[in-house]
Backbone as a chain_set.jsonl record, in Angstrom:
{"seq": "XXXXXXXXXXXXXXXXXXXXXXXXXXXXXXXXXXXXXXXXXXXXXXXXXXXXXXXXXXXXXXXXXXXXXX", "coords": {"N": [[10.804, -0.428, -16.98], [9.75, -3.855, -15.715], [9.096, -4.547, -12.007], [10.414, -7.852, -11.622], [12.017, -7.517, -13.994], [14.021, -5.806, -13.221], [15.078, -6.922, -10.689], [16.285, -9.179, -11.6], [18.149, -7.79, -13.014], [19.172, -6.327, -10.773], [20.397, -8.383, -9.551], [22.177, -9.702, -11.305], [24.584, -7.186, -11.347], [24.999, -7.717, -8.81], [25.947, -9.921, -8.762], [28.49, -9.345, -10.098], [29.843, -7.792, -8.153], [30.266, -9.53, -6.203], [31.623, -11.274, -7.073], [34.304, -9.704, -7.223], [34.791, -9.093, -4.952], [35.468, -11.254, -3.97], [37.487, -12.164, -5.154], [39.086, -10.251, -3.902], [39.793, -11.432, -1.655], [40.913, -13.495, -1.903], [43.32, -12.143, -2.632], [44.027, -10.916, -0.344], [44.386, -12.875, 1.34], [46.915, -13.178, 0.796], [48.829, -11.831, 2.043], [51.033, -10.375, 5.388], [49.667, -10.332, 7.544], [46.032, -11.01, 7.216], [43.415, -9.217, 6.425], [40.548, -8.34, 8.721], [38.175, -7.325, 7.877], [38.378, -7.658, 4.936], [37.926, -10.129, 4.696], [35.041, -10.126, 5.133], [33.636, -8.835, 3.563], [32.971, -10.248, 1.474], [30.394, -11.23, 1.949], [28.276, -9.478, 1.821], [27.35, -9.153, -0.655], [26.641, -11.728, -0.909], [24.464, -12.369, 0.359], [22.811, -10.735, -0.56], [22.477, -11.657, -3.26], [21.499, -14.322, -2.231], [18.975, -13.425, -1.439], [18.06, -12.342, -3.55], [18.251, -14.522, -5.475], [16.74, -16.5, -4.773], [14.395, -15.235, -5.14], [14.032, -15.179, -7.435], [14.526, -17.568, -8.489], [11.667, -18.583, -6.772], [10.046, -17.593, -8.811], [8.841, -18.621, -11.203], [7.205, -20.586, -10.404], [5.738, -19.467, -8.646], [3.876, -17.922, -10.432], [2.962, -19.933, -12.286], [1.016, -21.469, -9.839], [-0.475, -18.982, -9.91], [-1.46, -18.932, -12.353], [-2.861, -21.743, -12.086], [-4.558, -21.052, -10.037], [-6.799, -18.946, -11.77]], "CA": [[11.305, -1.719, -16.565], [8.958, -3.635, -14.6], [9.869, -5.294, -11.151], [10.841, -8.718, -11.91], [13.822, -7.308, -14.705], [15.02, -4.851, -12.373], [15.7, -8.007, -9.845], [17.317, -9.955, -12.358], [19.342, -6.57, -13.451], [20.196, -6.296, -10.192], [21.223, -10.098, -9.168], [23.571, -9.582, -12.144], [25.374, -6.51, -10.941], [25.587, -7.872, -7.349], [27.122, -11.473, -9.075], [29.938, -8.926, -10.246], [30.391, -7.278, -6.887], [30.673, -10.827, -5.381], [33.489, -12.067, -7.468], [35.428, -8.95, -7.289], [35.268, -9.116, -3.246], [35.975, -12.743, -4.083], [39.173, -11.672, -5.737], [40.453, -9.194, -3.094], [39.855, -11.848, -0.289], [42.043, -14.537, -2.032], [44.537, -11.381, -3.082], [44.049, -10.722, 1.163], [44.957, -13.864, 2.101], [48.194, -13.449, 0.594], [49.139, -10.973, 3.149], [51.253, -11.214, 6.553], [48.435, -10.226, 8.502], [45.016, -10.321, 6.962], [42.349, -8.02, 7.252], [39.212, -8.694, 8.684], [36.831, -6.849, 7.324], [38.269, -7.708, 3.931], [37.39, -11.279, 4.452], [33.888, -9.796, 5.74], [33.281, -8.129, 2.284], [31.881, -11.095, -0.009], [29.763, -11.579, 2.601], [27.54, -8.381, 1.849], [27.197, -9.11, -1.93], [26.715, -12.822, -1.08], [23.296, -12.237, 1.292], [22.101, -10.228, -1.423], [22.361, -13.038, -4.144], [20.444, -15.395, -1.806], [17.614, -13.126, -1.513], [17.558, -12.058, -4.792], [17.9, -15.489, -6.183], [15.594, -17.391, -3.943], [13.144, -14.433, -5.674], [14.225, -15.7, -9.023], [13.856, -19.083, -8.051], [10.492, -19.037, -6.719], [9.08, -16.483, -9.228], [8.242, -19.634, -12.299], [6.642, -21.448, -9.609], [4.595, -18.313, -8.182], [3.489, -17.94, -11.826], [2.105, -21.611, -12.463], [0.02, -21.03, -9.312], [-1.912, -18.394, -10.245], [-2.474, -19.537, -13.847], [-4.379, -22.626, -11.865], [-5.67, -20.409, -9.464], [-7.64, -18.625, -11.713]], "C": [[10.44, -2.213, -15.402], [10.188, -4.608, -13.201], [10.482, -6.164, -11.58], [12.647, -8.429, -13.323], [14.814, -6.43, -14.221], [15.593, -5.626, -10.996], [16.676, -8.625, -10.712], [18.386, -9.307, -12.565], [20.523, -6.757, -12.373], [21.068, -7.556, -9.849], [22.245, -10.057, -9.879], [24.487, -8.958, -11.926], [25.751, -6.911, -9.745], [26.251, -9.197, -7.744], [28.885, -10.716, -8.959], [30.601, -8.251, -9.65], [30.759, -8.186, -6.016], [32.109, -11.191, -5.388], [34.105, -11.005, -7.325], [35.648, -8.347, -5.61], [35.396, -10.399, -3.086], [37.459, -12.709, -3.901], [39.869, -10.827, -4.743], [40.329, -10.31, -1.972], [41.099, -12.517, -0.652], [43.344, -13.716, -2.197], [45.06, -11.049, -1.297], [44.787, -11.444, 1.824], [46.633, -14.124, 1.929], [49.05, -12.565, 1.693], [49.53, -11.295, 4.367], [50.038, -11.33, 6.92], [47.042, -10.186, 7.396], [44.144, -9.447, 7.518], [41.051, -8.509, 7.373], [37.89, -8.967, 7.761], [37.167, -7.084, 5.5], [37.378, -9.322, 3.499], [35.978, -11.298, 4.953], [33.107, -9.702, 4.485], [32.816, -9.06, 1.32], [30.577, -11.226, 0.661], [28.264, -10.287, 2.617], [26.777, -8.865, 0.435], [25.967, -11.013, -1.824], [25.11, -13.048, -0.277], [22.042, -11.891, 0.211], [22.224, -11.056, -2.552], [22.04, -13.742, -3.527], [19.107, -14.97, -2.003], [17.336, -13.02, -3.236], [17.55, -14.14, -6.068], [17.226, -16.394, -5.666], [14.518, -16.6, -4.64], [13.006, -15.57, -6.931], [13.617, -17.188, -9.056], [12.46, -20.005, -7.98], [9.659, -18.329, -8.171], [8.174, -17.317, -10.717], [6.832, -20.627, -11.626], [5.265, -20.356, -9.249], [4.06, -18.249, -9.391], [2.242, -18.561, -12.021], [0.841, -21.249, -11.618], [-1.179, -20.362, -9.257], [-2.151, -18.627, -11.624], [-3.246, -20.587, -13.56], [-4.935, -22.149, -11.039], [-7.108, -19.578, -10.371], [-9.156, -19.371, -12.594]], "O": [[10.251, -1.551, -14.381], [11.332, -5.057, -13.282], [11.46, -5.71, -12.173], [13.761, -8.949, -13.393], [15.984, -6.272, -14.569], [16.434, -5.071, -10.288], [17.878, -8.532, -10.462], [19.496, -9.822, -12.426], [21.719, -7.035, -12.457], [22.297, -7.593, -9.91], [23.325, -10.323, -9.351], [25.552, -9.55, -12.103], [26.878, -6.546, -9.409], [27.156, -9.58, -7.002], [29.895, -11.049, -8.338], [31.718, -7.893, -10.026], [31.498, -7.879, -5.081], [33.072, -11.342, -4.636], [35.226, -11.5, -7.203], [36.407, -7.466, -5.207], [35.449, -10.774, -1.914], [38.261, -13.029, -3.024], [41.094, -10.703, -4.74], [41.042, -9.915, -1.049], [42.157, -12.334, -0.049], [44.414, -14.288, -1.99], [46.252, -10.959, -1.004], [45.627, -11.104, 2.657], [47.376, -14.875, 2.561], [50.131, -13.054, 2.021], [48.926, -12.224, 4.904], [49.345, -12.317, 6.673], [47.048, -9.189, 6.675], [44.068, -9.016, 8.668], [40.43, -9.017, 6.439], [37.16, -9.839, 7.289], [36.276, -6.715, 4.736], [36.621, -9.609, 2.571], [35.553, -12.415, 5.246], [32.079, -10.355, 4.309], [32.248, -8.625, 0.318], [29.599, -11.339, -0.078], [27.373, -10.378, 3.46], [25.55, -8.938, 0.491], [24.947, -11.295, -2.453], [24.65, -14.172, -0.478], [20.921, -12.382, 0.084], [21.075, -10.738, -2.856], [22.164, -14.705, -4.283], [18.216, -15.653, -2.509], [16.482, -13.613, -3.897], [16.921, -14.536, -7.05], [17.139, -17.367, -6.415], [13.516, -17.293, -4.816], [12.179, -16.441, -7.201], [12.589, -17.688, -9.512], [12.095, -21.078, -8.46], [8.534, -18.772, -8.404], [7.158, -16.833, -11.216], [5.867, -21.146, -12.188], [4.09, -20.524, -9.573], [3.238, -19.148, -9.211], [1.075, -18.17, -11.992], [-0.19, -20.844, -12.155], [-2.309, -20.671, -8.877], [-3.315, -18.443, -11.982], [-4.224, -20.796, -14.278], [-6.073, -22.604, -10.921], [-8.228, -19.55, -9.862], [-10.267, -18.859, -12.452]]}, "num_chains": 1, "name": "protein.A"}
């Protein structure tokens, strides 16, 4: 597997670690007290789907480039 499908792989598995610290925040909020660090927790998944899709993003564009670079 080269780089580029093992980003995408992962971007996919960290989408479905997002929503399911999505889901415990809104299940959190139902709570007297919430908990911090639960409403902390998308926030890990959610850093890592910027980078990884800002990769994705640029990576059609990086492409183009060097097919008129060379």
């Amino acid at each position: 597997m080269n780089w580029n499908k093992w980003i995408r792989q992962f971007h996919r598995w960290i989408s479905i670690a997002f929503t399911l610290a999505v889901i415990a925040n809104i299940a959190a909020m139902g709570m007297e007290e919430p908990v911090l660090w639960i409403g902390l927790l998308a926030l890990v998944p959610l850093i890592l789907l910027l980078v990884t899709g800002l990769y994705l993003f640029v990576l059609p564009y990086a492409a183009k480039r060097r097919d008129i670079a060379r």
